[in-house]
PABA-883517 format. One record per residue (C-alpha): residue number from 1; z, y, x. Coordinates in Angstrom, 2 decimals, padded with zeros to 5 digits. Layout:
N
    n       pz       py       px
  NUM        Z        Y        X
...
// end
This chain:
405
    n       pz       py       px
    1   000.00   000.00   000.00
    2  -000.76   003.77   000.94
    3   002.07   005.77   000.41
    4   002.12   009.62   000.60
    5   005.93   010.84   001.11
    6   006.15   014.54   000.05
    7   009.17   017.37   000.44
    8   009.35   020.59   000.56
    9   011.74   021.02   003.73
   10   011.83   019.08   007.23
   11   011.70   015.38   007.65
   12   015.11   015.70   009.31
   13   017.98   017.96   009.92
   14   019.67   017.35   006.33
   15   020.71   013.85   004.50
   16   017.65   013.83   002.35
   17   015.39   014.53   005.69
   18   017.03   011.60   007.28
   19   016.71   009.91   003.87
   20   013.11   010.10   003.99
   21   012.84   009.60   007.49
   22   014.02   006.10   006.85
   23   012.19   005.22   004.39
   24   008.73   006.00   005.82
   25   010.41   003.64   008.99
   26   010.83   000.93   006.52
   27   007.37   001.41   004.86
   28   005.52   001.40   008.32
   29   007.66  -001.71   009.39
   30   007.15  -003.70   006.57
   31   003.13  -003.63   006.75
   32   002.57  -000.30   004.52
   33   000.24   002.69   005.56
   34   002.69   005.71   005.23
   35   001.98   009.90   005.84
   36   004.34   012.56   004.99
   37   003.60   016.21   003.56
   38   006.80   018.33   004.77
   39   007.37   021.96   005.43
   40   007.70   023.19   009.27
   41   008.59   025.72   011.03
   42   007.19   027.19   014.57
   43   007.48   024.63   017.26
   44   008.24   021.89   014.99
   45   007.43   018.41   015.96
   46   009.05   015.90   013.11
   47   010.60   014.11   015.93
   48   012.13   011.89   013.62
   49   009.56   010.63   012.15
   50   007.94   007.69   013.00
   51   004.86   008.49   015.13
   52   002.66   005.83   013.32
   53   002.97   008.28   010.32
   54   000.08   010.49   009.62
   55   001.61   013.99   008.81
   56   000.55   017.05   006.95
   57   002.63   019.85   007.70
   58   003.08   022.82   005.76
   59   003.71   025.84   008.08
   60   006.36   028.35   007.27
   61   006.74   031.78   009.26
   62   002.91   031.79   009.09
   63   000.51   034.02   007.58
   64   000.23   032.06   004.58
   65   004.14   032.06   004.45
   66   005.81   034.09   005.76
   67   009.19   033.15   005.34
   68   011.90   030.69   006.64
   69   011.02   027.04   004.84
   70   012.74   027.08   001.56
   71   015.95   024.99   001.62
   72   017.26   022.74  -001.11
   73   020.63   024.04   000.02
   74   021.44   027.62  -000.34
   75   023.09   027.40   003.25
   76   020.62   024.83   005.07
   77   021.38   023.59   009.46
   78   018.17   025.91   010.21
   79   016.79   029.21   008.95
   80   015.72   029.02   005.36
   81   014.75   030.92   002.42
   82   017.09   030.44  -000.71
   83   014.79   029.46  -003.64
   84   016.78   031.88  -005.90
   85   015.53   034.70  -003.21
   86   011.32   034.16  -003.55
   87   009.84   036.98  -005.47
   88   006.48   036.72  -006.85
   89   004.28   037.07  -004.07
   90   006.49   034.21  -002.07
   91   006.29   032.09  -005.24
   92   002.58   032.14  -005.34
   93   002.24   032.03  -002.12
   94   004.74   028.39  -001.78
   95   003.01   027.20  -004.48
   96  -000.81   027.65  -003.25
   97  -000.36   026.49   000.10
   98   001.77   022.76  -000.92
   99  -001.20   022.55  -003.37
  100  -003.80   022.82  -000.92
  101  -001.94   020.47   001.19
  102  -001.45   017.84  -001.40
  103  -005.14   018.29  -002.14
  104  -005.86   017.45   001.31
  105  -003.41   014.38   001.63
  106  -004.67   012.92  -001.50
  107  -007.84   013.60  -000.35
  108  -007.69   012.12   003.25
  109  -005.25   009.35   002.89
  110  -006.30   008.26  -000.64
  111  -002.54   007.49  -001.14
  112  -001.80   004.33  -003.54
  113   001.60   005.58  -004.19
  114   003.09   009.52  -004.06
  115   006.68   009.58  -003.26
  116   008.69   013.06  -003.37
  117   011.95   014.20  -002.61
  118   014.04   016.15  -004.95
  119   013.63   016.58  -008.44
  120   012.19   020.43  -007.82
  121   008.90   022.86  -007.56
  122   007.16   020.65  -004.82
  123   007.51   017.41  -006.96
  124   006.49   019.76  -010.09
  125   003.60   020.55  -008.01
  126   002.46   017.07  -007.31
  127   003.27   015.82  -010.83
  128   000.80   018.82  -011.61
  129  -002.19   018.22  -008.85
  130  -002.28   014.26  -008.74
  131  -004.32   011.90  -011.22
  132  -004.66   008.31  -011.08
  133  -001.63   007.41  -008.72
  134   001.41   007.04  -009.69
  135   003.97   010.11  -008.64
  136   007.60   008.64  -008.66
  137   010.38   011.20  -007.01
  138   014.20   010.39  -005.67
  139   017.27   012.77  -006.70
  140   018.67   013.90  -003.86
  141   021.74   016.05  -006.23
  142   021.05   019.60  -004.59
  143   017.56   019.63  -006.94
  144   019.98   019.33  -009.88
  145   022.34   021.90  -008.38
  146   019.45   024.29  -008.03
  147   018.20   023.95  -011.85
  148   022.05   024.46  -012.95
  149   022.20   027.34  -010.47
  150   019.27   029.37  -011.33
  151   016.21   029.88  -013.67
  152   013.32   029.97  -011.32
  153   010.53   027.82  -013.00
  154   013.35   026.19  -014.47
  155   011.25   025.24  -017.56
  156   008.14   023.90  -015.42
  157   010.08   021.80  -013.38
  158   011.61   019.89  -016.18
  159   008.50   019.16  -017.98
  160   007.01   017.94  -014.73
  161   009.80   015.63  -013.63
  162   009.90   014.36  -017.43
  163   006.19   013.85  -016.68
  164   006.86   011.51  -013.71
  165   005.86   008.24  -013.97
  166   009.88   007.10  -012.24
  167   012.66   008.87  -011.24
  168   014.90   007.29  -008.87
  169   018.93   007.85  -009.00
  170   021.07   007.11  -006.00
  171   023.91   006.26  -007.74
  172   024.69   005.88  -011.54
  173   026.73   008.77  -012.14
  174   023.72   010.64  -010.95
  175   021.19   009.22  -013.46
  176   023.33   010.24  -015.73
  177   023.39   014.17  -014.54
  178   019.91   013.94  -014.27
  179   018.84   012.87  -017.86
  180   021.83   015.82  -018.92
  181   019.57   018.16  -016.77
  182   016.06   017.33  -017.34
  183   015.97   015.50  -020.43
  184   014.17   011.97  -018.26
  185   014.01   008.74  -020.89
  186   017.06   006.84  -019.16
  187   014.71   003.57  -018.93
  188   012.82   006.05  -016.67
  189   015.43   006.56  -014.18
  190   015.99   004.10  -011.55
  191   019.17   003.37  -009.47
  192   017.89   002.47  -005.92
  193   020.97   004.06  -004.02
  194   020.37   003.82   000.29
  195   020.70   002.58   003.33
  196   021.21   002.59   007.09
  197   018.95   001.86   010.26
  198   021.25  -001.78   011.71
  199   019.26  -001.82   014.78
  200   020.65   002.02   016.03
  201   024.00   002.17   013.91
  202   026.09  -000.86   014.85
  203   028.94  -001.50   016.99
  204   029.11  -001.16   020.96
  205   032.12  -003.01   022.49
  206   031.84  -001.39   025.67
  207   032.48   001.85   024.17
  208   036.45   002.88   023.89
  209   036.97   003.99   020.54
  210   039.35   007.25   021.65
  211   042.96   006.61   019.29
  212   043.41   009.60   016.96
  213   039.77   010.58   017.29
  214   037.98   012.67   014.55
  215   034.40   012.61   013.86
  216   032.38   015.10   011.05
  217   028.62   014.79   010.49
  218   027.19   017.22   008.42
  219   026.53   021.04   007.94
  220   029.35   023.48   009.33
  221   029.41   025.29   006.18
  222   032.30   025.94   003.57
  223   031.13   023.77   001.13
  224   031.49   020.83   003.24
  225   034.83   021.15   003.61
  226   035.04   021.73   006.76
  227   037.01   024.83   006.73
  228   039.44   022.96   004.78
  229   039.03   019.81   007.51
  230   040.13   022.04   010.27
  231   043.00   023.54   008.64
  232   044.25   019.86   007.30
  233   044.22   018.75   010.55
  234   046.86   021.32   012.06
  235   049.14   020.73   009.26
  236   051.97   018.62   009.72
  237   052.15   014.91   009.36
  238   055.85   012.97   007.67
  239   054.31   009.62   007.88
  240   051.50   008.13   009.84
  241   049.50   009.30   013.25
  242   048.57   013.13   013.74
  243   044.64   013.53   015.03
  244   044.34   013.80   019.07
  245   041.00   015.33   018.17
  246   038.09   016.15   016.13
  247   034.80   016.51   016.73
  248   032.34   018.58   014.10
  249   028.51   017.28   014.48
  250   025.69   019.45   012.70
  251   024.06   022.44   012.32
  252   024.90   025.70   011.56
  253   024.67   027.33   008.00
  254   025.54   030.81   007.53
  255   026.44   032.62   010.30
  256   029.72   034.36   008.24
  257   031.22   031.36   007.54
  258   030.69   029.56   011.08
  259   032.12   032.42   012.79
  260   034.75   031.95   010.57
  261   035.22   028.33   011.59
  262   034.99   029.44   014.72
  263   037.71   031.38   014.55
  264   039.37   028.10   012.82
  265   039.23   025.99   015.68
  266   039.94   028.58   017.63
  267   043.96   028.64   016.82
  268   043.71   025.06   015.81
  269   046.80   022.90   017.22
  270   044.62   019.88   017.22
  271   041.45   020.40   020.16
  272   038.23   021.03   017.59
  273   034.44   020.52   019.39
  274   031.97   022.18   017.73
  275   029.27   020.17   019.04
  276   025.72   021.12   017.40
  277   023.62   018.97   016.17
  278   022.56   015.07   018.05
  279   020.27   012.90   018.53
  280   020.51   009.49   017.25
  281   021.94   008.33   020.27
  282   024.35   011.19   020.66
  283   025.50   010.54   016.84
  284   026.05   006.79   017.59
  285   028.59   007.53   020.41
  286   030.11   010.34   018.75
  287   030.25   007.52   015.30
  288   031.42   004.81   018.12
  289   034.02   006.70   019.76
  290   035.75   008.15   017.20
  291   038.55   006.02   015.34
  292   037.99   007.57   012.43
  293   035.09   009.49   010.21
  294   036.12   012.32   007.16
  295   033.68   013.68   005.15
  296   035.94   016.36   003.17
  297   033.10   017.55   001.03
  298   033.13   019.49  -002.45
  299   029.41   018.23  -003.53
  300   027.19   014.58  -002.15
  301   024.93   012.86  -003.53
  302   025.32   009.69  -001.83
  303   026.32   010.28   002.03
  304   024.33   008.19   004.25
  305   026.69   009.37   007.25
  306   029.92   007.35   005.71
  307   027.50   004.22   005.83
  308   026.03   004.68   009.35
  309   030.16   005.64   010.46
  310   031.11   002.69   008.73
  311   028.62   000.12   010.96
  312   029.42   001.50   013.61
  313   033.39   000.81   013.05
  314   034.93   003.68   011.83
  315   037.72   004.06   009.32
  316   036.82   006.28   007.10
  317   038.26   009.49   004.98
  318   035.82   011.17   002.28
  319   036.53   013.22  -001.14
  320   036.22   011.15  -004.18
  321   033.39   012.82  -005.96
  322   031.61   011.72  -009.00
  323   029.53   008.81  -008.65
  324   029.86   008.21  -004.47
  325   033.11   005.67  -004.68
  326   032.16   003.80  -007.71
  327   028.65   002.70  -006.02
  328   030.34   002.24  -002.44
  329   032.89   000.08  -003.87
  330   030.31  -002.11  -006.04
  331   027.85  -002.19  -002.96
  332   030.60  -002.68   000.32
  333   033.77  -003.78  -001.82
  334   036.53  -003.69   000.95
  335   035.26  -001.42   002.87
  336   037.97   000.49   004.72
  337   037.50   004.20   002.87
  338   040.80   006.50   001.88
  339   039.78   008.65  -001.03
  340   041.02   012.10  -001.50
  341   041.10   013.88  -004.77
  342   038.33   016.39  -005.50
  343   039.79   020.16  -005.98
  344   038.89   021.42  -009.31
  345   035.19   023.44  -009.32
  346   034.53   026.89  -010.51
  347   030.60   025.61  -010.50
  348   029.06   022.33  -009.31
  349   030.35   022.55  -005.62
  350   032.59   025.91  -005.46
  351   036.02   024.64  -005.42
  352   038.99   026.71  -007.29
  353   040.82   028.62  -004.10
  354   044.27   028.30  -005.16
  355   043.50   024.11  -005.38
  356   042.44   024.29  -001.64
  357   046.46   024.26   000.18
  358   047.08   020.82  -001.72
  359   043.44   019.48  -001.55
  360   044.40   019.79   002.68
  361   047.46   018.74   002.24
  362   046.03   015.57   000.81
  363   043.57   015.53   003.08
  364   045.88   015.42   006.64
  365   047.88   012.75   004.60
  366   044.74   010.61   004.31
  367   043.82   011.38   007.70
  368   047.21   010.34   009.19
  369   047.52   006.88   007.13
  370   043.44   005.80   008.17
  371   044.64   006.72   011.75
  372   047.64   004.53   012.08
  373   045.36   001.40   009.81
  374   044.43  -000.97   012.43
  375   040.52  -000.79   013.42
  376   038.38  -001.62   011.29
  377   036.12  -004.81   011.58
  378   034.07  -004.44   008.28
  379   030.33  -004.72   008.42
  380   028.12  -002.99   005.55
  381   025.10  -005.15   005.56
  382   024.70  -005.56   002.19
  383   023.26  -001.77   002.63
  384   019.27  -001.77   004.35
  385   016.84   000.19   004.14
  386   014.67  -002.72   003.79
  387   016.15  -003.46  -000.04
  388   016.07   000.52  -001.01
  389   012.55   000.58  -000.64
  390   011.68  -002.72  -002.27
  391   014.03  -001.56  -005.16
  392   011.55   001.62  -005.48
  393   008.72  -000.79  -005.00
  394   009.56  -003.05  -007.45
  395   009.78  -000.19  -010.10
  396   006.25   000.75  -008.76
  397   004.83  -002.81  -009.53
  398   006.01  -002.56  -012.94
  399   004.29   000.84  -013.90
  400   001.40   000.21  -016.28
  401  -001.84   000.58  -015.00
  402  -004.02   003.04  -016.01
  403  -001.05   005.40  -017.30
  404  -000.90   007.47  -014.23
  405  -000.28   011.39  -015.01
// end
């Protein structure tokens, strides 16, 4: 099969880039022609792509656009454009040049299959340009956090997606939040969840796991608790160990609020590394050295970091949001994850501030009892990449011919 893998942003830098990344891996690997239509930006290579992928790039910061590639997120690890921000001209401008691009993929790859990311105005698009293949898209959760957010082509996009021939969930509670959003037939929606890469995220035992170690992967941004994170961690501890260290992997967001966790870690009485954003490699010893993973997050849609932390032998620590521990527990029951109560939300992933002192208090409790569990020998492989995309697949064989569009 010929599949054409389509978003909006870069094939990387965020979970839904890695996401992707994967699953074009697992296409190529298991005997499948695969390209990818993706935004870039100056100097962009998609170096996490597989090379064997054809790729049609979409350039931002270019005379057709000339703006930062629009980013799911409102704070993205690169320089982005906020969707809510595009005026006219931007809008028309977005939307001509990913249809002239999907023109051309369709056109030169004769794709048997189009697969988008994100339930949003690229997927609209390709609902909107493509006839006689079947257009399928996955929720990645900040698509339905945009359309709550705000308005722009609200309207369109939701008669597109309803238009889709599948829409794929990663967990159930998210099916659910997208038929409340968009209105999709729930025998149209798919649960297909994810996966992680076994052959680079597994266990090393001639790496020393470091006792009392810390490890975030993510965006250094507010709403991934990581503010809260470094404050929990100073706090002190009645029962259990207190952290020797954490270490904070990602990119930056805003520039306000990673000064501000600068600052943070600055008078923090645990040692904080801010340490940028790895390479796989890097992120495996950083996963493999560390005793213990926290993902203190107000808003996921499925985490593929707690996975890949979890083969590689951490304990892990990670907010119990909607949807994300009822699919981990069906899918890796046992698995050695302390859940922390969500704070209450002003909006979908805005936390109520006076709910943030016991949210971190909870939060350097959870921290201190997963530190002083004894190391963890569990081994996810009931997760692959391999049965994601032959759930998708399998949804794909079912479509009825001849209905496409």
């Amino acid at each position: 099969m010929r599949i054409l893998n389509i978003s909006a942003q870069k094939p990387d830098s965020t979970g839904s880039g890695t996401y992707l990344a994967a699953l074009v891996r697992e296409q190529i690997e298991t005997g499948h022609r695969a390209a990818v239509l993706c935004g870039a930006a100056p100097g962009d290579t998609q170096g996490e792509l597989d090379r064997r992928a054809a790729v049609f790039a979409v350039p931002f910061e270019s005379p057709e656009l000339p703006f930062p590639i629009c980013g799911m997120s409102d704070v993205m690890p690169y320089p982005s454009t906020r969707y809510r921000d595009l005026t006219p001209s931007m809008l028309k401008a977005f939307e001509r040049a990913f249809a002239a691009a999907i023109d051309r993929a369709v056109t030169e790859f004769r794709p048997d299959l189009v697969l988008c990311h994100h339930l949003y105005l690229v997927t609209a698009l390709a609902r909107e340009c493509v006839r006689g293949v079947p257009v399928v898209a996955v929720c990645h959760s900040t698509d339905l956090r945009q359309l709550r957010s705000h308005t722009l082509e609200r309207d369109r996009i939701v008669s597109a997606v309803r238009r889709l021939d599948a829409v794929f969930a990663l967990h159930a509670e998210q099916a659910e939040q997208i038929d409340l959003v968009c209105g999709v037939d729930a025998d149209r929606i798919h649960v297909i969840g994810t996966g992680y890469d076994h052959r680079v995220f597994c266990r090393d035992a001639s790496v020393a796991r470091q006792p009392g170690s810390l490890v975030y992967v993510g965006k250094i941004c507010f709403k991934k608790g990581v503010e809260s994170l470094v404050r929990a961690v100073s706090l002190p501890i009645d029962d259990g160990v207190r952290p020797s260290g954490l270490v904070l992997v990602g990119g930056r967001g805003d520039d306000a609020e990673y000064a501000r966790i600068e600052r943070l870690t600055a008078v923090s009485d645990v040692p904080v590394t801010l340490a940028g954003r790895l390479d796989s490699d890097g992120l495996v010893r950083a996963y493999r050295s560390s005793d213990v993973f926290v993902l203190p997050s107000f808003y996921e849609g499925l985490p593929l970091v707690t996975i890949e932390a979890l083969a590689c032998g951490c304990k892990v620590v990670a907010t119990d949001l909607p949807g994300v521990r009822p699919w981990m527990e069906a899918m890796l029951p046992g698995a050695p994850v302390t859940w922390v109560a969500s704070p209450r939300m002003t909006d979908v992933d805005t936390p109520v501030a006076a709910d943030l002192p016991l949210f971190e208090r909870a939060l350097a409790d959870a921290i201190a009892q997963a530190l002083a569990a004894p190391l963890s020998t569990f081994e996810p492989s009931a997760v692959s990449w391999e049965a994601c995309l032959a759930r998708i697949l399998k949804v794909v064989d079912l479509l009825e011919g001849g209905s496409y569009g």
